[in-house]
C-alpha positions as CSV (number, residue, x, y, z in Angstrom):
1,X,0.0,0.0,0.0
2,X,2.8,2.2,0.7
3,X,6.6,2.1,-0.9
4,X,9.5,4.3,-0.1
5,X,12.8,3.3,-2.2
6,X,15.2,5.6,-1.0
7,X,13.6,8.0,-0.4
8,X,15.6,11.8,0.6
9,X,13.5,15.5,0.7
10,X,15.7,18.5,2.0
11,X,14.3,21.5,2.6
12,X,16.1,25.1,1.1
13,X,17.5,27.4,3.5
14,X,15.1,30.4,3.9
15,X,16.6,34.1,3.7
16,X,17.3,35.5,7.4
17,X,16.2,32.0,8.6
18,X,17.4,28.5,9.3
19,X,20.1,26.6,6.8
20,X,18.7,24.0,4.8
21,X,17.7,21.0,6.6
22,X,17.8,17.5,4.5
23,X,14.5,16.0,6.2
24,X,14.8,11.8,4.8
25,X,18.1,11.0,4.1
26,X,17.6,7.5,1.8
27,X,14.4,6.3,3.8
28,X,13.3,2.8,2.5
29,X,10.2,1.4,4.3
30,X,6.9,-0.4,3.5
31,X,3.4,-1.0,4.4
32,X,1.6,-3.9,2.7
33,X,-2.1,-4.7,2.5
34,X,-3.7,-5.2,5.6
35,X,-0.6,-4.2,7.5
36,X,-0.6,-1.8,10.7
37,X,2.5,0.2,10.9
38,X,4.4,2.4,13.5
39,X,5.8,5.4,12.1
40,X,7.9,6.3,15.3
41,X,10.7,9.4,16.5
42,X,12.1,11.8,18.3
43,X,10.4,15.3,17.0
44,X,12.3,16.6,14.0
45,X,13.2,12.9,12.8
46,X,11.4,12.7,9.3
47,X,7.6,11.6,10.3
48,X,5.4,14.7,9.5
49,X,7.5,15.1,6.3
50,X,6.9,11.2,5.1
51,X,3.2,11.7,6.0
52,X,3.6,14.8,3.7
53,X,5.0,13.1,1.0
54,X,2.7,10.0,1.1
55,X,-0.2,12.7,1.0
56,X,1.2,14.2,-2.3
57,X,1.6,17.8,-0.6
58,X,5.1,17.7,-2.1
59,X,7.6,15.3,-4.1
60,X,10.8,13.6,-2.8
61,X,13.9,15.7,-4.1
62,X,15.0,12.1,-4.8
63,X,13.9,8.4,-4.8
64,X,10.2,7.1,-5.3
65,X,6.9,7.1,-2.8
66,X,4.4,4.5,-4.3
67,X,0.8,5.0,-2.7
68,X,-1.3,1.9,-3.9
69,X,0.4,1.5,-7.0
70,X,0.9,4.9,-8.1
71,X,3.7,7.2,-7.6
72,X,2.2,10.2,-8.2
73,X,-1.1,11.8,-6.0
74,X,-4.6,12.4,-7.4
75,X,-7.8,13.3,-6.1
76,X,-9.1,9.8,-7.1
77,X,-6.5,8.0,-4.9
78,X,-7.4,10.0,-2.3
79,X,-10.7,9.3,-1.8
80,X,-9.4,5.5,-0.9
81,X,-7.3,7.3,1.8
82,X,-8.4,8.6,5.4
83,X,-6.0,10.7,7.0
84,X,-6.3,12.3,10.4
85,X,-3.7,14.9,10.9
86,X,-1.9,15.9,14.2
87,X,-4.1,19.1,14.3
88,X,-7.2,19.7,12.5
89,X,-8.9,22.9,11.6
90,X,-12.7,23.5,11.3
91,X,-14.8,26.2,10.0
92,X,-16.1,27.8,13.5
93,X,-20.0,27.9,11.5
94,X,-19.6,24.0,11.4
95,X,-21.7,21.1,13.2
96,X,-19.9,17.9,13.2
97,X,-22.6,16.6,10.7
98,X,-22.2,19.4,8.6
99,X,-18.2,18.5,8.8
100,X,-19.2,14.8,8.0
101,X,-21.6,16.0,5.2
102,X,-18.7,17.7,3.4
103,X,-15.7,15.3,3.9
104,X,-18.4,12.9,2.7
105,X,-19.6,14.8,-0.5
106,X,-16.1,15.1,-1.5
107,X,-15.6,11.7,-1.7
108,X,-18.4,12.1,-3.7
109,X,-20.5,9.4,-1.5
110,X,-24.3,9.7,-2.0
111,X,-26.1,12.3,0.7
112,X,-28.3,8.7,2.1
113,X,-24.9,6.9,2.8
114,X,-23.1,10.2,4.3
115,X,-26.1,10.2,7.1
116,X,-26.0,6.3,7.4
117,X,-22.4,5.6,7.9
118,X,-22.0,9.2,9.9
119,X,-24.7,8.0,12.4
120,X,-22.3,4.7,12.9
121,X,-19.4,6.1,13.2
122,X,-20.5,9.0,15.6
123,X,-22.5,6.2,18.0
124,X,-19.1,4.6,17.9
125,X,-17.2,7.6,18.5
126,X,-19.6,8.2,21.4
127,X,-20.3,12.2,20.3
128,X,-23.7,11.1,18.5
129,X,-25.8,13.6,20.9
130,X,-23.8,16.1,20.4
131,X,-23.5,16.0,16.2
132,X,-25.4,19.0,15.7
133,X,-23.3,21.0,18.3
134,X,-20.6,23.7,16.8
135,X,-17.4,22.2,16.7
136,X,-16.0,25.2,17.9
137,X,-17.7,24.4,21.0
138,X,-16.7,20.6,21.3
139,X,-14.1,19.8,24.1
140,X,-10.4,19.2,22.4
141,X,-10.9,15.8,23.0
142,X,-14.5,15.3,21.0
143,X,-12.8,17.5,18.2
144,X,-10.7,14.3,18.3
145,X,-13.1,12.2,17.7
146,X,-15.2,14.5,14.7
147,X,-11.6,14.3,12.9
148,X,-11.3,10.4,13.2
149,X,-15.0,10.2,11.8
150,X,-14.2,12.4,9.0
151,X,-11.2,10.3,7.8
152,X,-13.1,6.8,8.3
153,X,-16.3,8.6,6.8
154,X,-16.0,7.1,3.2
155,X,-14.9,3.4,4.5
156,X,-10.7,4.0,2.8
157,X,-8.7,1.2,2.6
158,X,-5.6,3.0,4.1
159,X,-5.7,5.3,7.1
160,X,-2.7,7.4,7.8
161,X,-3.8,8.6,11.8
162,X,-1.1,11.2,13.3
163,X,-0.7,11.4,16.7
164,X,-4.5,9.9,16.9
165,X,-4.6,9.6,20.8
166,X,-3.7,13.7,21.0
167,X,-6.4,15.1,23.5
168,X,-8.0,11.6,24.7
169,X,-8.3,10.5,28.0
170,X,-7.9,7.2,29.3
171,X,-11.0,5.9,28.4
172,X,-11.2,7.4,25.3
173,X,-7.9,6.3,24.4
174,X,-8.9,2.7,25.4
175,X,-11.6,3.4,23.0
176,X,-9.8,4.4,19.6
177,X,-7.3,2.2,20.4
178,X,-10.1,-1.0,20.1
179,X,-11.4,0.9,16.9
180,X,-8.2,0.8,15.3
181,X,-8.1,-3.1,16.1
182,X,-11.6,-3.7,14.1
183,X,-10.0,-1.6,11.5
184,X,-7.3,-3.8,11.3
185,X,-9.5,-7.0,11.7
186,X,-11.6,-5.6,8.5
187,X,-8.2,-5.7,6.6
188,X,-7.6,-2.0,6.4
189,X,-3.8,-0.8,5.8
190,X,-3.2,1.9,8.6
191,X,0.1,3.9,9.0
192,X,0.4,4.8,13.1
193,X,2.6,7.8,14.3
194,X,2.4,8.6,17.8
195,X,4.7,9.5,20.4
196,X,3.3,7.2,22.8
197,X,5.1,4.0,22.1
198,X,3.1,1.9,24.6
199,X,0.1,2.6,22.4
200,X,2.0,1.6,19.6
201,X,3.3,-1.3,21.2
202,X,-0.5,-2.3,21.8
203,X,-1.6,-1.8,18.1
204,X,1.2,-2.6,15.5
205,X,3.4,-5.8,15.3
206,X,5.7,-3.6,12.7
207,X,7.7,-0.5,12.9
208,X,9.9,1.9,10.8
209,X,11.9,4.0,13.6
210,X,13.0,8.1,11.9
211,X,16.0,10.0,13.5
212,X,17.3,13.0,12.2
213,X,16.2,11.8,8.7
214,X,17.9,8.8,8.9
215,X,15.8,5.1,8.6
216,X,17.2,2.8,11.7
217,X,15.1,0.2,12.1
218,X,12.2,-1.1,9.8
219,X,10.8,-4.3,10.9
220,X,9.1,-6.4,13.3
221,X,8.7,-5.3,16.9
222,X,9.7,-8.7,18.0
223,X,12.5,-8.8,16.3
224,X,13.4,-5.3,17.5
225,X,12.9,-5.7,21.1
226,X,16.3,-8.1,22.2
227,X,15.5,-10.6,25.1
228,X,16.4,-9.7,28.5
229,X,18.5,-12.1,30.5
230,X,15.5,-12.1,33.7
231,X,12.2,-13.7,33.5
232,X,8.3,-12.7,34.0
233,X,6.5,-14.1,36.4
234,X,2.6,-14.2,35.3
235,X,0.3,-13.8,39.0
236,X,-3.4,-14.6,39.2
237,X,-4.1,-11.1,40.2
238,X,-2.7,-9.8,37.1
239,X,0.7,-8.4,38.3
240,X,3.8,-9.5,36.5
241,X,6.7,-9.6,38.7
242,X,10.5,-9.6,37.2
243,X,13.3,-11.8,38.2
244,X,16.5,-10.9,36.8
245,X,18.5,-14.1,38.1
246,X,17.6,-17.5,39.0
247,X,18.3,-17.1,42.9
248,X,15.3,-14.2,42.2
249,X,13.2,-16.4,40.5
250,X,13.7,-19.2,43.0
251,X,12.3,-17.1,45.8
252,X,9.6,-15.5,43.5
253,X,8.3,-18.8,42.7
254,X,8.6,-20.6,46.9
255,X,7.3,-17.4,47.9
256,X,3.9,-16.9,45.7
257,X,3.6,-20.8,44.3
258,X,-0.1,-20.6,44.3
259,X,-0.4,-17.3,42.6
260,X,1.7,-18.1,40.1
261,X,0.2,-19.4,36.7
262,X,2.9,-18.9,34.2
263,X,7.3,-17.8,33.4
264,X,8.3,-16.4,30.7
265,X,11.3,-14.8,29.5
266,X,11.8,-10.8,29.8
267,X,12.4,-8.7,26.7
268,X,12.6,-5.7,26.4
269,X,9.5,-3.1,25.8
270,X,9.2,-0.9,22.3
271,X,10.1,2.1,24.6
272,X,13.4,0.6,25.9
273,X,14.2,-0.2,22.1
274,X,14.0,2.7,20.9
275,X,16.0,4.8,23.4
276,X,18.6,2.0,22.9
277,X,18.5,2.9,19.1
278,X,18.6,6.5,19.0
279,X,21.4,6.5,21.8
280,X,23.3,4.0,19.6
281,X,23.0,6.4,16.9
282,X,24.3,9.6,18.3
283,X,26.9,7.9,19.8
């Protein structure tokens, strides 16, 4: 669904401003169909600028981005794409209906289906009762929401979502977070870029890791995240207790033997990977 072959975009140095900065320097990465990837950095490591590129708001100064088959943008392949930026921006006048109505009509989906599939996705989204509320008075968190429902709002086959837990709560993180996992059990393609690698963690099984421009790891997050040398004890009560020797996990196991009800062997989380990464890399 998504092909960069090495893949570089600099930006020119502005007059009375900052030198040119060479954003991707030779990023390769891929998302195939049905695939959920991590798009993951530090700020300033490449992501916005790939989510530009694969957007068609500009061209790579070098190398090729291949969007379901085709390397260059059109409005047609864009109506098979649902992208919710970092930060949207609504006409003050607008209802979330009205906002649905539009990013609906431009897809150029029939009015009937617009209301139809809007009413699901806003019952989903849990800001049904307030859909005919300005969004300039929704809560930054339900303006969340309006933007998710206005990418899935013509059913896309690939969903780029940036930063898509920005402004949620708990619960309503918990909540996109098991609408991105139907999304992926209907076979949707979706590229994930968030900060918040524990979410990540939860969601994709595949990452492509940005830093300074530079591509360091594309792959599994199993295959990223090395084993530990300590182990995981599993307790009834749902804590998971570490033991980083065998002495440890001797006395974890005598002292709480009928808690117990499973080992297994530490590895690291996605979090501890990636510091190890980008530390490896500026060193």
């Amino acid at each position: 669904m998504i092909r960069f072959d090495e893949v570089h975009k600099t930006y020119p140095k502005q007059i009375n401003r900052s030198p040119a900065q060479h954003a991707l320097k030779g990023v390769s990465f891929a998302l195939g169909r049905g695939q959920t990837l991590g798009l993951i950095g530090q700020n300033g490591a490449g992501k916005s600028t790939s989510i530009r590129l694969i957007m068609g708001y500009m061209r790579p100064d070098q190398g090729r981005v291949i969007v379901m088959g085709e390397e260059k943008s059109s409005p047609s392949l864009r109506r098979h794409i649902g992208y919710l930026p970092e930060t949207s921006s609504f006409p003050a006048n607008l209802t979330c209906l009205e906002l649905l109505h539009f990013a609906g009509r431009c897809c150029d989906m029939p009015k009937k289906a617009i209301a139809e599939r809007a009413e699901i996705l806003l019952q989903r989204l849990g800001i049904w009762e307030f859909r005919n509320r300005r969004l300039s008075e929704y809560s930054k968190g339900m303006q969340q929401r309006a933007s998710f429902a206005a990418a899935l709002i013509h059913d896309p086959e690939l969903l780029i979502l940036d930063e898509p837990m920005s402004g949620l709560d708990p619960i309503g993180r918990a909540e996109i977070i098991d609408l991105i996992h139907d999304l992926r059990a209907q076979g949707k393609s979706i590229l994930f870029c968030s900060h918040l690698l524990d979410d990540v963690e939860r969601i994709t099984d595949h990452v492509a890791i940005l830093h300074q421009g530079n591509l360091l790891y594309a792959g599994a997050i199993a295959d990223l995240c090395a084993a530990s040398s300590g182990s995981i004890v599993n307790m009834r009560d749902g804590r998971k207790l570490e033991a980083d020797s065998e002495a440890k996990l001797a006395s974890v196991l005598q002292q709480h033997a009928e808690q117990v009800i499973g080992v297994r062997q530490g590895r690291e989380d996605l979090q501890t990977a990636f510091v190890r990464l980008v530390k490896g890399d500026q060193s």
